[in-house]
Backbone bond lengths (Angstrom), bond angles and torsions (degrees), N, CA, C in turn:
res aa  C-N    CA-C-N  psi(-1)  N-CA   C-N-CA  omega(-1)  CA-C   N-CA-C  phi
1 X - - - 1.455 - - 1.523 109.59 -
2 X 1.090 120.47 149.71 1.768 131.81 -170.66 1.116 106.27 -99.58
3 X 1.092 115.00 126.80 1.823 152.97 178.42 1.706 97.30 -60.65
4 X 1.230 146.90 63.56 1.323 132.42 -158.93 1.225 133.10 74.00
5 X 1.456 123.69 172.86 1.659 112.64 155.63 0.973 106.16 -45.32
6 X 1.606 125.79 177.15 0.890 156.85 -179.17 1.789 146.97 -166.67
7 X 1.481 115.67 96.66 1.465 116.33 -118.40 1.915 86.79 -101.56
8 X 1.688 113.87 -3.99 1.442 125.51 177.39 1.187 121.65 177.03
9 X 1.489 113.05 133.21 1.776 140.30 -151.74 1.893 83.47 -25.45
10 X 1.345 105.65 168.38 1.121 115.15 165.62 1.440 113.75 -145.78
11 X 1.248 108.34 144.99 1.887 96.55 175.02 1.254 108.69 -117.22
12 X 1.656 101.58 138.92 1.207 119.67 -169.27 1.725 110.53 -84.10
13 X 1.346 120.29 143.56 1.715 111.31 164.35 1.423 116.33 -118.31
14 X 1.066 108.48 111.15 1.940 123.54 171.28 1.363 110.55 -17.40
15 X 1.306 123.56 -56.80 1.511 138.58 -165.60 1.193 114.35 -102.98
16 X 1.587 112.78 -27.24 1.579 110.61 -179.38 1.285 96.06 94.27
17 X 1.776 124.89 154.17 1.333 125.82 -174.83 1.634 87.93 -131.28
18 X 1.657 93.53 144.99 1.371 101.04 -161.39 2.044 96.49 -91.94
19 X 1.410 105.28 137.12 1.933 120.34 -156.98 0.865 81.90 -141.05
20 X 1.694 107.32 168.87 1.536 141.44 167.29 1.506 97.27 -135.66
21 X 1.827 105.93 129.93 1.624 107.77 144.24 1.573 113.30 -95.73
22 X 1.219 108.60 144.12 1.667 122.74 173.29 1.580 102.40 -123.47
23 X 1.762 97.13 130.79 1.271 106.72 128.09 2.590 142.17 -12.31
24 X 1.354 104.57 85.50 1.339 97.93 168.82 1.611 106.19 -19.51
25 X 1.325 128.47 -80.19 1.469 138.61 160.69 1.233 112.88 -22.56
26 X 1.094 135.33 -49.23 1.486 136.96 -175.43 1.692 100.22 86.39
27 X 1.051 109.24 18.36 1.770 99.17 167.39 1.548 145.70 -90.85
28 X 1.616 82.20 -6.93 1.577 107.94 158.64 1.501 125.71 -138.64
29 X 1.616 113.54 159.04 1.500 109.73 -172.20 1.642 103.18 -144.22
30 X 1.257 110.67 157.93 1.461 104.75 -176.34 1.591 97.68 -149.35
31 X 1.663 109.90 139.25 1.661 107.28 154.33 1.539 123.17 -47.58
32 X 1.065 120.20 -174.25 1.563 120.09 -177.34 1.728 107.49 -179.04
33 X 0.862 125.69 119.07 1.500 112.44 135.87 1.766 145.56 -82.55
34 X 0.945 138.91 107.93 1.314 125.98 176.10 0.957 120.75 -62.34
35 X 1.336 137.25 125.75 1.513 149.82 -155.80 1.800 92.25 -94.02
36 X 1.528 98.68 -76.71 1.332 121.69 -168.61 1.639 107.83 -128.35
37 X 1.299 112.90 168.03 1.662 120.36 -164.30 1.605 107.27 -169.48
38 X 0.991 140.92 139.03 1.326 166.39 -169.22 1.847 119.85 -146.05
39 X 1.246 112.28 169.46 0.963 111.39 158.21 1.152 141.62 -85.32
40 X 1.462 127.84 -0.09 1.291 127.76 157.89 1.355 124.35 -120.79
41 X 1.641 100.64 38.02 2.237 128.27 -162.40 1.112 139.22 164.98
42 X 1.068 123.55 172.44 1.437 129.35 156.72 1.698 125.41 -152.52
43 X 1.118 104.04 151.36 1.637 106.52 157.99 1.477 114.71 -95.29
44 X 1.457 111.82 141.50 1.547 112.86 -171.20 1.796 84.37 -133.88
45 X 1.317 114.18 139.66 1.361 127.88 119.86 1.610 138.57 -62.78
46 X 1.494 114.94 104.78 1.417 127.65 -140.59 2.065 89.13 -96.46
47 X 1.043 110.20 131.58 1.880 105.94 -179.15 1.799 78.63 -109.13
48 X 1.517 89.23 138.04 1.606 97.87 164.21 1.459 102.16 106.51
49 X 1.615 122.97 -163.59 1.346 133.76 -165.32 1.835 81.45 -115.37
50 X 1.440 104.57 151.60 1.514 135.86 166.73 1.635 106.25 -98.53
51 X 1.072 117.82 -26.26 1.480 130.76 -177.00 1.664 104.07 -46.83
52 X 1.090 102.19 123.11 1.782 116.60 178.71 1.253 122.43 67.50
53 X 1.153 123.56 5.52 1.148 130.16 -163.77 2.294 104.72 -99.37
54 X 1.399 98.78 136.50 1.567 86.96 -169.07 1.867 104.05 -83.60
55 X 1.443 102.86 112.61 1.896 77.15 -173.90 1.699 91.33 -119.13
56 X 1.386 102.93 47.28 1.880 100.88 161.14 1.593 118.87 -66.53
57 X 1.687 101.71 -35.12 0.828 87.74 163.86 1.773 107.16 -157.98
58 X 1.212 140.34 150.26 1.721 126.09 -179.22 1.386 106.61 -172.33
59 X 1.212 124.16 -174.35 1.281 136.34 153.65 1.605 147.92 -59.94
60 X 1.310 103.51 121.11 1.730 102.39 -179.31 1.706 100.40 -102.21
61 X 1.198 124.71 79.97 1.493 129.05 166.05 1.944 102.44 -74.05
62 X 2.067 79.05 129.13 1.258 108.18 173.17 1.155 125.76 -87.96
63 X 1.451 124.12 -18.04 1.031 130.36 -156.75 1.555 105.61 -134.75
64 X 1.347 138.11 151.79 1.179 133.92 162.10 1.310 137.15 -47.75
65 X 1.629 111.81 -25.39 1.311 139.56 161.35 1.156 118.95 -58.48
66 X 1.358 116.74 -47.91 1.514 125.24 -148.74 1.837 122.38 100.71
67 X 1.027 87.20 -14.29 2.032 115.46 -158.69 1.972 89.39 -53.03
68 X 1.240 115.17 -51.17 1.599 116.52 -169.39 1.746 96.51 -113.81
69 X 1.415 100.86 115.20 1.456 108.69 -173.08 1.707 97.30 -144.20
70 X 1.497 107.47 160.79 1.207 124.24 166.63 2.282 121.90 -145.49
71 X 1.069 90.51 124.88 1.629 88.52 -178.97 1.186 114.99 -49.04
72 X 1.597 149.56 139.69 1.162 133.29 154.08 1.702 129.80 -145.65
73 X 1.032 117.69 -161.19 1.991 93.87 -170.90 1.764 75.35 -164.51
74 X 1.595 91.90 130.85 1.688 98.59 175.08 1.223 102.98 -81.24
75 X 1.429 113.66 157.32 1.475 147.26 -165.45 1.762 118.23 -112.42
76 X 1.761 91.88 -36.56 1.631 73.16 -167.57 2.089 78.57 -161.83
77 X 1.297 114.82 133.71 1.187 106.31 165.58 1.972 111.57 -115.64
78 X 1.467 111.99 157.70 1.106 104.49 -161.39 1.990 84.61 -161.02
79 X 1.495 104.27 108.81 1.552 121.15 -172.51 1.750 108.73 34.69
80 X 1.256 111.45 -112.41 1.215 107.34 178.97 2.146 106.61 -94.44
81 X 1.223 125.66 2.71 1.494 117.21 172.64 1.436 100.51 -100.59
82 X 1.179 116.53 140.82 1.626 145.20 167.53 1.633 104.83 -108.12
83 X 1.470 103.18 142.81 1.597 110.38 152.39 1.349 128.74 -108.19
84 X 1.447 94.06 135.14 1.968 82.79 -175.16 1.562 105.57 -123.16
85 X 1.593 105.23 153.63 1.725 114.40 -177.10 1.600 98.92 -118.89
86 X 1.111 104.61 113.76 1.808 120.62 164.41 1.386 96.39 -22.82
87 X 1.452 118.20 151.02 1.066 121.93 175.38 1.567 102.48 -117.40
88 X 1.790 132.43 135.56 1.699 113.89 -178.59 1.707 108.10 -65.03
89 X 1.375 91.39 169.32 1.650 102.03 -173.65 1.749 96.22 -105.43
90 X 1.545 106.44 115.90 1.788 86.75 179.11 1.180 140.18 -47.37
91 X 1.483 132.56 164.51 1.753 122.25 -163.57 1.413 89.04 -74.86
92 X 1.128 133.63 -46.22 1.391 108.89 -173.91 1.642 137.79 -41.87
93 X 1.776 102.32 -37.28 1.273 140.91 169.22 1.499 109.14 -49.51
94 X 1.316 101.17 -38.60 1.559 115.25 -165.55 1.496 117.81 -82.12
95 X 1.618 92.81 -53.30 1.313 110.74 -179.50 2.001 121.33 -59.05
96 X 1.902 107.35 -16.81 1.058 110.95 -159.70 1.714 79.37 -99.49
97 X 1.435 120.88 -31.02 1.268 118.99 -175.77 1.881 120.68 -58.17
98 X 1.247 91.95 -37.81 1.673 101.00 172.24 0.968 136.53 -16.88
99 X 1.189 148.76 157.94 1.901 128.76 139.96 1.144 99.35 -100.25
100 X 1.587 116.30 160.42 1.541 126.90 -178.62 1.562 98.17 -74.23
101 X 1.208 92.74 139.88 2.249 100.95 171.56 1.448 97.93 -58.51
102 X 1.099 117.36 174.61 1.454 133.32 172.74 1.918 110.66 -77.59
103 X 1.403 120.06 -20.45 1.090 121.84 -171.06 1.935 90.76 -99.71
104 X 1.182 133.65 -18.64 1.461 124.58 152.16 1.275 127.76 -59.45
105 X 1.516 109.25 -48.21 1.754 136.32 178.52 1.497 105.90 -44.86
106 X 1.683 112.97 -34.76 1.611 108.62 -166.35 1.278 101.13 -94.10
């Protein structure tokens, strides 16, 4: 059965993949599991209290580092699971992210 609409395939994980949401600020951090993930989301299992915390908009860190991250803004909360929708990265963001084509390079 489907977790909400759903605007693209999503893959589900048996065990859940172990995430962090952060704070924009970086002044708060929380465990997480990812349930499910798509390309325009995810469902996380949130460990801990949601209470006070601003999640209009923050971080879904993949990695322990921080190194694999994505912006996101919850959608829908439900006891301890939240939904979150990727947030875009501006073209500017993008454009600096690029590599030059090979016909720039020369």
């Amino acid at each position: 059965m489907a977790y909400g609409d759903r605007k693209s395939e999503r893959v589900d994980f048996e065990r859940g993949i172990p995430v962090y949401i952060m704070g924009i600020d970086g002044t708060w951090r929380r465990d997480c599991m990812m349930i499910d993930v798509s390309q325009t989301g995810a469902r996380l299992c949130v460990e801990g209290s949601l209470e006070g915390l601003d999640l209009k908009e923050f971080f879904l860190l993949l990695s322990s580092t921080g190194v694999a991250f994505r912006r996101c803004q919850m959608v829908r909360v439900a006891s301890d699971q939240i939904g979150v929708k990727f947030l875009a990265r501006d073209k500017a963001e993008r454009k600096s992210l690029k590599r030059p084509s090979t016909k720039e390079a020369v």
